[in-house]
C-alpha positions in Angstrom: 95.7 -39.0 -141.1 97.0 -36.5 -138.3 99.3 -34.7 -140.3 98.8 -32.2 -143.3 97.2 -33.6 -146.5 98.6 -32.6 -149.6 96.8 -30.2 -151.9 94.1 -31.6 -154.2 95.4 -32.2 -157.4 94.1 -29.3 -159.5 95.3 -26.8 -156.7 98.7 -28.5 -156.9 99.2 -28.5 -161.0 98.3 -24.6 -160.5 100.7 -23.6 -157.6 103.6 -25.7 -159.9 102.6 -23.7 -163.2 103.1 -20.3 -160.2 106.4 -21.2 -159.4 109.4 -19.8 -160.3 113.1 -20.7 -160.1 114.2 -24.4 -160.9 117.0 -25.1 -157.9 116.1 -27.2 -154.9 116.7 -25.5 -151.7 118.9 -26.2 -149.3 116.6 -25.8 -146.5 112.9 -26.4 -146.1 110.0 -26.3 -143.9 108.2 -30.0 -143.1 105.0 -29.8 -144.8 103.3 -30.9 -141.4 101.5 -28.5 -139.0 103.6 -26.9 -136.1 100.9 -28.6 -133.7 102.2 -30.9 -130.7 105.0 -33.3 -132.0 104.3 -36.8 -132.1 106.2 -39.0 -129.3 109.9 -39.4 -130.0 109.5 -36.1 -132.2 110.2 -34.0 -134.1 113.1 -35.9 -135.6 115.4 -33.7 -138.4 117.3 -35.5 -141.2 119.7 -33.7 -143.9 119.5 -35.4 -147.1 121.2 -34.6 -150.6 120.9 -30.6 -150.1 117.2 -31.0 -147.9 116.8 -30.7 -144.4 113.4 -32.1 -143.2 112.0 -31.6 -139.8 108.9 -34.1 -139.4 106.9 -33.5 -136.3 105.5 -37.2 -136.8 106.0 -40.2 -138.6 104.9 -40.3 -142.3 101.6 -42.2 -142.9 101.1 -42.0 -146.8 104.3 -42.9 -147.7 105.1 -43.8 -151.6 107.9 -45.6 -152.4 110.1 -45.4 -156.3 112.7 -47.6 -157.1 112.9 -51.5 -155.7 115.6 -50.8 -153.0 113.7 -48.2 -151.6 110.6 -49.7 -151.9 112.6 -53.1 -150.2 114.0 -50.9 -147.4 110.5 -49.5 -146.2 109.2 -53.3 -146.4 112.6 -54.8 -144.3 111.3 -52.4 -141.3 107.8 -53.5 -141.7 106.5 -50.1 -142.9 104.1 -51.4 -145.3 101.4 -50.0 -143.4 102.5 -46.4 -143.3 102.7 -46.8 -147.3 100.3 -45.8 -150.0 101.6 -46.3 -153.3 104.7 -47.9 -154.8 106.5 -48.1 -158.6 109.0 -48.8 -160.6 110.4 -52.4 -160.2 113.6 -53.7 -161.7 112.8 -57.6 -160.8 110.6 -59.5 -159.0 110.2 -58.5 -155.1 111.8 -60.6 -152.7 110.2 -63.5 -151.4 109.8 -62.9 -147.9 108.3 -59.4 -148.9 105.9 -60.8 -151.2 102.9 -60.7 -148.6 103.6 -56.9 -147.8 104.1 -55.7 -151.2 100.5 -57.2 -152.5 98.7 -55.1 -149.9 100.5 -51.9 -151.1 98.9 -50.2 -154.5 101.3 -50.2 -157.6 100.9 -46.5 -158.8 103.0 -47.0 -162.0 104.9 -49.5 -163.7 107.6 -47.4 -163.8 108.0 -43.8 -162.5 104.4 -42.2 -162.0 103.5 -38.7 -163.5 103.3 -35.8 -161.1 99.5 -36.4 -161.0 99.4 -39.7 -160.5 101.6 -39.3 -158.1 99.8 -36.5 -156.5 96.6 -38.2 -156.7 97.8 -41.1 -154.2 97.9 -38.2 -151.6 101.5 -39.2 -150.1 102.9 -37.4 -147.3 106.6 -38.5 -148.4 107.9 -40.1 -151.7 111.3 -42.2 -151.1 113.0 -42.0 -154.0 116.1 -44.5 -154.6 117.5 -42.8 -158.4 118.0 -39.3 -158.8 116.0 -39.2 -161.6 113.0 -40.3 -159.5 112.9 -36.9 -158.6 113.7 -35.6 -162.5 113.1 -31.8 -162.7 111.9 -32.2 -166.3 109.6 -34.8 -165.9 108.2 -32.0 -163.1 108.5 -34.3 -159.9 111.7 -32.4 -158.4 111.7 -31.9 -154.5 111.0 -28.7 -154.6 107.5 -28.9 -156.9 106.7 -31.9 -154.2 107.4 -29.6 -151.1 104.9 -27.1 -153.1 102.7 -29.8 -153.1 102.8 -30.6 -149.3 105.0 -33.7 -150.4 108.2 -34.2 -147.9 110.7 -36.0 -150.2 113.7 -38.8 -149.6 116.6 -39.7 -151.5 118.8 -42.7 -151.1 122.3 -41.3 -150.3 124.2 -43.5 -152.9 122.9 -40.6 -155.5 124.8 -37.7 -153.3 127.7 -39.4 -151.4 130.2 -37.4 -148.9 133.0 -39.7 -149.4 133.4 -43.5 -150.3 130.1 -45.5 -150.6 130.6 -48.3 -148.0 128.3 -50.7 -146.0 128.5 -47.8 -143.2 126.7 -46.1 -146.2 124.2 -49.0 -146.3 123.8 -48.8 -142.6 123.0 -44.6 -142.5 120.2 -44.9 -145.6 118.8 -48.0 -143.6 118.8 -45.7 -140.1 117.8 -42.6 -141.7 114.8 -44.3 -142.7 113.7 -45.8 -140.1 114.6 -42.3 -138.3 111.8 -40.7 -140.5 109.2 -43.5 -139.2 110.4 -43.9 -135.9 110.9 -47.5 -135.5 115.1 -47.1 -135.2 115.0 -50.3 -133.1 113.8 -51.9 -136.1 116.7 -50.8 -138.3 119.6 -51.9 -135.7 117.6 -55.5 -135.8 117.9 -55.8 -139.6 121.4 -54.5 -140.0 122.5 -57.5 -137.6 121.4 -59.8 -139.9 122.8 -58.3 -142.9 126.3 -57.9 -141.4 125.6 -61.6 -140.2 125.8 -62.0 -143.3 129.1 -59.8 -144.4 130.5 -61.6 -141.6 130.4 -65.4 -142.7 131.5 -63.8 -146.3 134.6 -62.4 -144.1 135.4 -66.1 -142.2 135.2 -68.1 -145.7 137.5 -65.4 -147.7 139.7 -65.2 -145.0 143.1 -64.8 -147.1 142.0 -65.5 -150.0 143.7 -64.0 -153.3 141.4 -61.5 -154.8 140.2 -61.8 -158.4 140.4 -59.1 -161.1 136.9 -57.8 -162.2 135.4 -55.7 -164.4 131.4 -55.3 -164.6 129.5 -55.3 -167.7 126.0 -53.3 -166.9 125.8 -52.9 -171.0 126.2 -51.3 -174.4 127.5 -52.0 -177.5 130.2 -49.7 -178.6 131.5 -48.6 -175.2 131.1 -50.3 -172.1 129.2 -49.1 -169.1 130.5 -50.4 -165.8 130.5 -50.1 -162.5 133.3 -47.4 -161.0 134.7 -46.6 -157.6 132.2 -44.4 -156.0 129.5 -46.6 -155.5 128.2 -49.6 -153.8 128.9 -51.8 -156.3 133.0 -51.4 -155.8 132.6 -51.9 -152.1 130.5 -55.8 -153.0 133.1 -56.1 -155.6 135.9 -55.7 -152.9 134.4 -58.0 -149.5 133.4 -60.2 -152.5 136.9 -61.7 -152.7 138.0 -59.3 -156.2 139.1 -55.9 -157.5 136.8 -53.6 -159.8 139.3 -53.0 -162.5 138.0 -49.7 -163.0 137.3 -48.6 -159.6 139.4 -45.7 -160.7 136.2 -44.1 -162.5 135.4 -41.5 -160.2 131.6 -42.1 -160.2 129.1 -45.2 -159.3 128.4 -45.7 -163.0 130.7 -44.7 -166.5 131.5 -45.5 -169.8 134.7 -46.9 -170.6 135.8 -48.4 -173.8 136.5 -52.2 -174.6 140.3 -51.3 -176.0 140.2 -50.5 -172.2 138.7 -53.6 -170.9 141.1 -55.4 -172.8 143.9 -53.7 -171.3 143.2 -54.6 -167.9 142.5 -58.1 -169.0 139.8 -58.8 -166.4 139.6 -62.9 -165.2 135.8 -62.1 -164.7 133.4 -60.1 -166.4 130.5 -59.5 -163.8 127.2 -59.2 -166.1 124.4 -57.0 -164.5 121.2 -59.2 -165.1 118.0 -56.6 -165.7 116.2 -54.5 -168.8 114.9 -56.2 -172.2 118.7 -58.0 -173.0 119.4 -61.4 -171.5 122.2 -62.7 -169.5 123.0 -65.0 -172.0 122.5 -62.1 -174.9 124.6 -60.3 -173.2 127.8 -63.2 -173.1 127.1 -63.9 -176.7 128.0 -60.3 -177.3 131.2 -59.9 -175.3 132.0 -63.2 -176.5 132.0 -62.3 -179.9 133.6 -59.1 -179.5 137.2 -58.6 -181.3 138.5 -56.1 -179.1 138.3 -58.8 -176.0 139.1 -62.1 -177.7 142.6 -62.1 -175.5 140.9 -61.4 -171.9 141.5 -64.0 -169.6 137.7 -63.9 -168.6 136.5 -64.2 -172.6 139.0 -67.3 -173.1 138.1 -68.8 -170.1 134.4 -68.1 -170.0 134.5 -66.7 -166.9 131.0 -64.6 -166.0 129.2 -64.2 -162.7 125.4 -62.6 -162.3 124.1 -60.6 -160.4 120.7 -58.5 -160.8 120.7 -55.3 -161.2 118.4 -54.4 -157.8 121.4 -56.1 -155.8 124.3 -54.0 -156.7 122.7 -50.6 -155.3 122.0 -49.5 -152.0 119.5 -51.4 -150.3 118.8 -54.5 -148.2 119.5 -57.2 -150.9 123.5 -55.7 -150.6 125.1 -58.3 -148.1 123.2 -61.3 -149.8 124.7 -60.3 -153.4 128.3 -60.4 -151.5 127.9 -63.5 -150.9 126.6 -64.6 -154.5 129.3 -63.3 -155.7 132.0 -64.3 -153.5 130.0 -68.0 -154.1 130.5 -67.3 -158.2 134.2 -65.8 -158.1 135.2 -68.1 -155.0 133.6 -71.5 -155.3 136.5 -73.4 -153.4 135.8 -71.6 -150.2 132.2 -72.2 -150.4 132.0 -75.9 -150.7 
Protein backbone atom coordinates (compact mmCIF):
# COMPACT_ATOMS: atom_id res chain seq x y z
CA UNK A 1 0.00 0.00 0.00
CA UNK A 2 1.52 3.53 -1.13
CA UNK A 3 -0.53 5.59 0.96
CA UNK A 4 -0.79 6.10 4.78
CA UNK A 5 -1.88 3.14 6.88
CA UNK A 6 -4.15 3.83 9.52
CA UNK A 7 -3.06 3.68 13.22
CA UNK A 8 -2.90 0.32 14.89
CA UNK A 9 -5.78 -0.40 16.71
CA UNK A 10 -4.77 0.29 20.29
CA UNK A 11 -3.14 3.71 19.29
CA UNK A 12 -6.45 4.51 17.52
CA UNK A 13 -9.05 3.48 20.68
CA UNK A 14 -6.52 5.91 22.64
CA UNK A 15 -6.37 9.03 20.33
CA UNK A 16 -10.61 8.64 20.20
CA UNK A 17 -10.78 8.41 24.18
CA UNK A 18 -8.22 12.13 23.65
CA UNK A 19 -10.61 13.75 21.64
CA UNK A 20 -12.82 16.30 22.31
CA UNK A 21 -15.82 17.96 20.73
CA UNK A 22 -18.50 15.73 18.93
CA UNK A 23 -19.25 17.88 15.47
CA UNK A 24 -17.87 16.80 12.17
CA UNK A 25 -15.94 19.36 10.47
CA UNK A 26 -16.56 20.92 7.62
CA UNK A 27 -13.14 20.71 6.22
CA UNK A 28 -10.42 18.17 6.55
CA UNK A 29 -7.12 17.13 5.60
CA UNK A 30 -6.79 13.56 3.44
CA UNK A 31 -5.28 11.19 5.69
CA UNK A 32 -2.60 10.50 2.83
CA UNK A 33 0.99 11.88 2.77
CA UNK A 34 1.57 15.19 0.87
CA UNK A 35 4.23 13.06 -1.32
CA UNK A 36 3.94 13.21 -5.29
CA UNK A 37 0.23 12.73 -6.36
CA UNK A 38 -0.79 9.71 -8.04
CA UNK A 39 -1.56 10.19 -12.03
CA UNK A 40 -4.83 11.99 -12.61
CA UNK A 41 -4.39 13.36 -8.89
CA UNK A 42 -5.08 14.82 -6.46
CA UNK A 43 -8.81 14.69 -7.02
CA UNK A 44 -11.13 16.81 -4.25
CA UNK A 45 -14.80 15.78 -3.53
CA UNK A 46 -17.24 17.72 -1.05
CA UNK A 47 -19.48 15.38 0.62
CA UNK A 48 -22.35 15.92 3.29
CA UNK A 49 -20.26 18.78 5.27
CA UNK A 50 -16.54 16.88 4.27
CA UNK A 51 -14.15 17.95 1.81
CA UNK A 52 -11.56 15.19 0.93
CA UNK A 53 -8.55 15.82 -1.12
CA UNK A 54 -7.02 12.18 -1.99
CA UNK A 55 -3.58 12.36 -3.58
CA UNK A 56 -4.30 8.68 -4.89
CA UNK A 57 -6.84 6.28 -5.34
CA UNK A 58 -8.00 4.38 -2.17
CA UNK A 59 -6.68 0.80 -1.86
CA UNK A 60 -8.35 -0.63 1.38
CA UNK A 61 -11.53 0.44 0.77
CA UNK A 62 -14.56 -0.99 3.12
CA UNK A 63 -17.80 -0.75 1.99
CA UNK A 64 -21.43 -0.59 4.60
CA UNK A 65 -24.73 -0.81 3.33
CA UNK A 66 -25.70 -3.06 -0.03
CA UNK A 67 -25.96 -0.08 -2.43
CA UNK A 68 -22.69 1.14 -1.60
CA UNK A 69 -21.18 -1.92 -1.40
CA UNK A 70 -23.15 -2.68 -5.12
CA UNK A 71 -21.77 0.66 -6.46
CA UNK A 72 -17.99 -0.08 -5.79
CA UNK A 73 -18.60 -3.67 -7.34
CA UNK A 74 -20.67 -2.03 -10.76
CA UNK A 75 -17.13 -0.14 -11.35
CA UNK A 76 -15.19 -3.16 -10.78
CA UNK A 77 -13.50 -1.94 -7.62
CA UNK A 78 -13.53 -5.08 -5.84
CA UNK A 79 -9.90 -5.18 -5.85
CA UNK A 80 -9.30 -1.85 -4.16
CA UNK A 81 -11.68 -3.26 -1.25
CA UNK A 82 -10.94 -4.90 1.98
CA UNK A 83 -13.89 -5.49 3.96
CA UNK A 84 -17.60 -5.23 3.42
CA UNK A 85 -21.04 -5.46 5.80
CA UNK A 86 -24.25 -5.06 6.40
CA UNK A 87 -26.56 -6.68 3.66
CA UNK A 88 -30.26 -6.05 3.23
CA UNK A 89 -30.67 -9.10 0.59
CA UNK A 90 -28.86 -11.27 -1.31
CA UNK A 91 -26.12 -9.56 -3.67
CA UNK A 92 -26.86 -9.30 -7.22
CA UNK A 93 -26.09 -12.02 -9.40
CA UNK A 94 -23.73 -10.73 -11.77
CA UNK A 95 -21.75 -9.42 -8.57
CA UNK A 96 -21.75 -12.69 -6.93
CA UNK A 97 -18.09 -13.57 -8.19
CA UNK A 98 -16.59 -10.17 -6.83
CA UNK A 99 -18.36 -10.08 -3.67
CA UNK A 100 -16.99 -13.71 -2.50
CA UNK A 101 -13.35 -12.53 -2.88
CA UNK A 102 -14.11 -9.55 -0.61
CA UNK A 103 -14.09 -10.31 3.42
CA UNK A 104 -17.49 -9.77 5.20
CA UNK A 105 -16.31 -7.80 8.33
CA UNK A 106 -19.85 -7.88 10.02
CA UNK A 107 -23.15 -8.98 9.50
CA UNK A 108 -24.37 -5.86 10.04
CA UNK A 109 -22.55 -2.59 10.99
CA UNK A 110 -18.95 -3.51 12.33
CA UNK A 111 -17.67 -2.07 15.78
CA UNK A 112 -15.08 0.68 15.55
CA UNK A 113 -12.39 -1.98 16.14
CA UNK A 114 -13.45 -4.32 13.91
CA UNK A 115 -13.63 -1.86 11.65
CA UNK A 116 -10.24 -0.48 12.47
CA UNK A 117 -8.68 -3.75 12.53
CA UNK A 118 -9.38 -4.29 8.58
CA UNK A 119 -6.93 -1.28 8.14
CA UNK A 120 -9.28 0.59 5.47
CA UNK A 121 -8.07 3.64 3.92
CA UNK A 122 -11.82 4.79 3.18
CA UNK A 123 -15.17 3.39 4.53
CA UNK A 124 -18.29 4.19 1.99
CA UNK A 125 -20.97 4.48 3.95
CA UNK A 126 -24.62 4.30 2.28
CA UNK A 127 -26.97 5.23 5.83
CA UNK A 128 -26.21 7.96 7.92
CA UNK A 129 -26.16 5.88 10.74
CA UNK A 130 -23.26 3.94 9.25
CA UNK A 131 -21.33 6.56 10.50
CA UNK A 132 -23.47 6.78 14.04
CA UNK A 133 -21.64 9.12 16.47
CA UNK A 134 -22.85 6.99 19.42
CA UNK A 135 -21.95 3.80 18.20
CA UNK A 136 -18.23 5.85 17.94
CA UNK A 137 -17.70 5.37 14.13
CA UNK A 138 -18.49 9.17 13.14
CA UNK A 139 -16.25 10.78 10.37
CA UNK A 140 -14.52 12.67 12.49
CA UNK A 141 -13.24 9.64 15.00
CA UNK A 142 -12.33 7.77 11.41
CA UNK A 143 -10.34 10.90 10.16
CA UNK A 144 -8.50 10.52 13.74
CA UNK A 145 -7.97 7.18 12.83
CA UNK A 146 -6.34 7.91 9.29
CA UNK A 147 -9.80 6.63 7.84
CA UNK A 148 -10.99 9.08 4.81
CA UNK A 149 -14.89 8.56 4.95
CA UNK A 150 -17.93 8.58 2.14
CA UNK A 151 -21.45 9.07 2.34
CA UNK A 152 -24.08 8.38 -0.24
CA UNK A 153 -25.65 11.85 -0.99
CA UNK A 154 -29.30 10.59 -0.66
CA UNK A 155 -28.63 11.05 3.38
CA UNK A 156 -27.69 15.01 2.81
CA UNK A 157 -29.51 16.13 -0.46
CA UNK A 158 -29.26 19.93 -1.94
CA UNK A 159 -32.53 19.84 -3.56
CA UNK A 160 -34.82 17.01 -5.11
CA UNK A 161 -33.31 13.46 -5.07
CA UNK A 162 -33.44 12.53 -8.88
CA UNK A 163 -31.66 10.04 -11.17
CA UNK A 164 -29.10 13.14 -11.80
CA UNK A 165 -28.71 12.35 -8.00
CA UNK A 166 -28.03 8.63 -8.91
CA UNK A 167 -25.68 9.70 -11.57
CA UNK A 168 -23.34 12.26 -9.08
CA UNK A 169 -23.03 9.38 -6.18
CA UNK A 170 -22.18 6.96 -9.07
CA UNK A 171 -19.35 9.69 -10.51
CA UNK A 172 -18.31 10.83 -7.27
CA UNK A 173 -17.24 7.42 -6.62
CA UNK A 174 -15.68 6.50 -9.26
CA UNK A 175 -13.93 10.12 -9.01
CA UNK A 176 -12.39 8.93 -5.62
CA UNK A 177 -10.93 5.65 -7.50
CA UNK A 178 -10.20 7.18 -10.65
CA UNK A 179 -11.77 5.00 -13.09
CA UNK A 180 -14.62 7.93 -14.21
CA UNK A 181 -14.62 6.23 -17.58
CA UNK A 182 -16.06 3.38 -15.86
CA UNK A 183 -18.92 5.30 -14.23
CA UNK A 184 -20.12 7.05 -17.66
CA UNK A 185 -20.10 3.17 -19.14
CA UNK A 186 -22.51 2.02 -16.35
CA UNK A 187 -24.78 4.97 -16.21
CA UNK A 188 -25.52 4.19 -20.12
CA UNK A 189 -26.89 1.16 -19.26
CA UNK A 190 -28.91 2.15 -16.39
CA UNK A 191 -30.55 5.01 -18.34
CA UNK A 192 -30.89 2.34 -21.14
CA UNK A 193 -32.84 1.14 -18.98
CA UNK A 194 -35.02 4.46 -17.74
CA UNK A 195 -35.25 4.90 -21.34
CA UNK A 196 -37.28 1.73 -22.58
CA UNK A 197 -39.40 2.41 -19.16
CA UNK A 198 -39.98 6.11 -20.90
CA UNK A 199 -41.00 4.49 -24.67
CA UNK A 200 -43.60 1.82 -22.95
CA UNK A 201 -45.27 4.52 -20.53
CA UNK A 202 -45.39 6.86 -23.08
CA UNK A 203 -48.92 8.57 -22.11
CA UNK A 204 -49.89 6.50 -19.92
CA UNK A 205 -52.30 7.59 -16.92
CA UNK A 206 -50.40 7.45 -13.72
CA UNK A 207 -51.55 5.36 -10.75
CA UNK A 208 -52.04 6.70 -7.19
CA UNK A 209 -49.54 5.11 -4.70
CA UNK A 210 -48.73 5.03 -1.43
CA UNK A 211 -45.68 2.85 0.02
CA UNK A 212 -45.91 0.64 2.95
CA UNK A 213 -42.16 0.17 4.35
CA UNK A 214 -44.00 -0.92 7.85
CA UNK A 215 -45.46 -0.60 11.30
CA UNK A 216 -48.39 -1.31 13.02
CA UNK A 217 -49.99 1.69 14.52
CA UNK A 218 -48.78 4.40 12.12
CA UNK A 219 -47.42 3.83 8.77
CA UNK A 220 -43.94 4.51 7.62
CA UNK A 221 -43.70 5.36 3.95
CA UNK A 222 -41.79 6.67 1.55
CA UNK A 223 -41.99 10.82 1.12
CA UNK A 224 -40.96 13.25 -1.43
CA UNK A 225 -37.31 13.86 -0.79
CA UNK A 226 -35.94 10.75 -1.68
CA UNK A 227 -35.26 8.39 -4.41
CA UNK A 228 -38.03 6.35 -3.86
CA UNK A 229 -40.67 9.36 -5.14
CA UNK A 230 -38.55 9.88 -8.21
CA UNK A 231 -39.00 5.51 -9.14
CA UNK A 232 -42.51 6.06 -7.90
CA UNK A 233 -42.94 8.90 -10.58
CA UNK A 234 -40.96 7.39 -14.16
CA UNK A 235 -42.67 4.24 -12.73
CA UNK A 236 -45.99 5.30 -14.35
CA UNK A 237 -47.74 6.55 -10.52
CA UNK A 238 -47.83 9.27 -7.93
CA UNK A 239 -46.51 8.88 -4.15
CA UNK A 240 -49.56 10.00 -2.36
CA UNK A 241 -47.50 11.36 0.20
CA UNK A 242 -44.74 12.80 -1.63
CA UNK A 243 -45.72 15.88 0.34
CA UNK A 244 -43.66 14.49 3.37
CA UNK A 245 -40.75 16.62 3.31
CA UNK A 246 -38.19 13.85 3.99
CA UNK A 247 -37.08 10.32 2.15
CA UNK A 248 -38.79 8.40 4.93
CA UNK A 249 -41.87 9.43 7.66
CA UNK A 250 -44.65 8.27 9.60
CA UNK A 251 -48.01 8.98 8.63
CA UNK A 252 -51.12 7.56 10.02
CA UNK A 253 -53.62 5.05 8.31
CA UNK A 254 -56.81 7.53 8.88
CA UNK A 255 -54.36 9.25 6.38
CA UNK A 256 -53.83 6.55 4.07
CA UNK A 257 -57.35 6.08 3.89
CA UNK A 258 -57.94 9.49 2.93
CA UNK A 259 -55.94 9.47 0.00
CA UNK A 260 -57.43 6.26 -0.99
CA UNK A 261 -54.34 4.80 -2.69
CA UNK A 262 -55.20 2.10 -5.88
CA UNK A 263 -51.79 0.50 -4.86
CA UNK A 264 -50.13 -0.05 -1.78
CA UNK A 265 -46.27 -0.53 -2.71
CA UNK A 266 -44.95 -3.14 0.10
CA UNK A 267 -41.15 -2.69 0.86
CA UNK A 268 -39.88 -6.45 0.89
CA UNK A 269 -36.84 -6.72 3.71
CA UNK A 270 -36.33 -7.29 7.72
CA UNK A 271 -37.82 -10.39 9.75
CA UNK A 272 -41.80 -9.63 8.45
CA UNK A 273 -42.91 -11.21 5.16
CA UNK A 274 -44.44 -9.77 2.06
CA UNK A 275 -47.22 -11.76 2.54
CA UNK A 276 -47.31 -10.86 6.60
CA UNK A 277 -47.24 -7.70 5.78
CA UNK A 278 -50.66 -7.80 3.19
CA UNK A 279 -52.40 -9.86 5.80
CA UNK A 280 -51.97 -6.95 8.08
CA UNK A 281 -53.08 -4.05 5.91
CA UNK A 282 -55.62 -6.30 4.76
CA UNK A 283 -57.14 -6.72 7.92
CA UNK A 284 -56.82 -3.28 9.08
CA UNK A 285 -60.23 -1.25 9.75
CA UNK A 286 -59.00 2.03 9.15
CA UNK A 287 -58.31 0.90 5.24
CA UNK A 288 -61.15 -1.48 4.45
CA UNK A 289 -62.58 1.34 1.84
CA UNK A 290 -59.13 1.89 -0.17
CA UNK A 291 -59.32 1.12 -3.58
CA UNK A 292 -56.02 -0.85 -3.32
CA UNK A 293 -57.36 -3.06 -0.05
CA UNK A 294 -60.72 -3.90 -1.99
CA UNK A 295 -59.00 -4.58 -4.97
CA UNK A 296 -55.91 -6.35 -3.71
CA UNK A 297 -53.78 -4.32 -5.40
CA UNK A 298 -49.87 -4.67 -4.02
CA UNK A 299 -46.62 -4.38 -5.90
CA UNK A 300 -42.93 -5.41 -4.30
CA UNK A 301 -40.18 -4.23 -4.32
CA UNK A 302 -36.96 -4.95 -1.93
CA UNK A 303 -35.90 -2.74 0.19
CA UNK A 304 -32.04 -2.38 -1.38
CA UNK A 305 -33.80 -1.17 -4.73
CA UNK A 306 -35.66 1.81 -3.59
CA UNK A 307 -32.36 3.71 -2.38
CA UNK A 308 -29.66 5.15 -4.22
CA UNK A 309 -27.63 2.83 -5.89
CA UNK A 310 -27.25 0.74 -9.12
CA UNK A 311 -30.28 -1.62 -8.64
CA UNK A 312 -32.43 2.04 -9.13
CA UNK A 313 -33.40 1.88 -12.99
CA UNK A 314 -34.11 -1.94 -12.88
CA UNK A 315 -36.73 -1.46 -9.79
CA UNK A 316 -38.41 1.28 -12.28
CA UNK A 317 -39.05 -1.01 -14.48
CA UNK A 318 -40.49 -3.68 -11.83
CA UNK A 319 -42.59 -1.51 -10.92
CA UNK A 320 -43.83 0.14 -13.85
CA UNK A 321 -44.19 -3.95 -14.95
CA UNK A 322 -46.40 -4.48 -11.51
CA UNK A 323 -48.49 -1.09 -11.71
CA UNK A 324 -48.55 -1.12 -15.71
CA UNK A 325 -48.86 -4.61 -16.95
CA UNK A 326 -50.75 -3.70 -20.27
CA UNK A 327 -47.83 -1.75 -21.59
CA UNK A 328 -45.48 -4.49 -20.86
CA UNK A 329 -47.03 -7.39 -22.61
Amino acid sequence: MTGKRPVTLLSAIAAALLMSGCGESATRDDAAPKGAAADGYPVTVSNCGVRTTYQRPPERAVSLNQHATEVMLALGLENSMVGTAYLDDEILPEYQDAYDGIDVIAKEYPSFETLLAAEPDLAYGGFASTFDEKDGRSREALSDAGINSYLNIEECPSGPVTMATMDQEIRNVAKIFGVSERAESELKELHATLDTVEEKLDGVDPVDLFVYDSGDKTAFTAGGAGIGNEMIEQAGGVNLFADLDKAFGDVSFEQVAERAPEVIVIYDYGDQTVEDKKKFLLANPALKDVPAIKNERFAVLPLSSTVLGVRVPAAVESLARQIHPDRFK
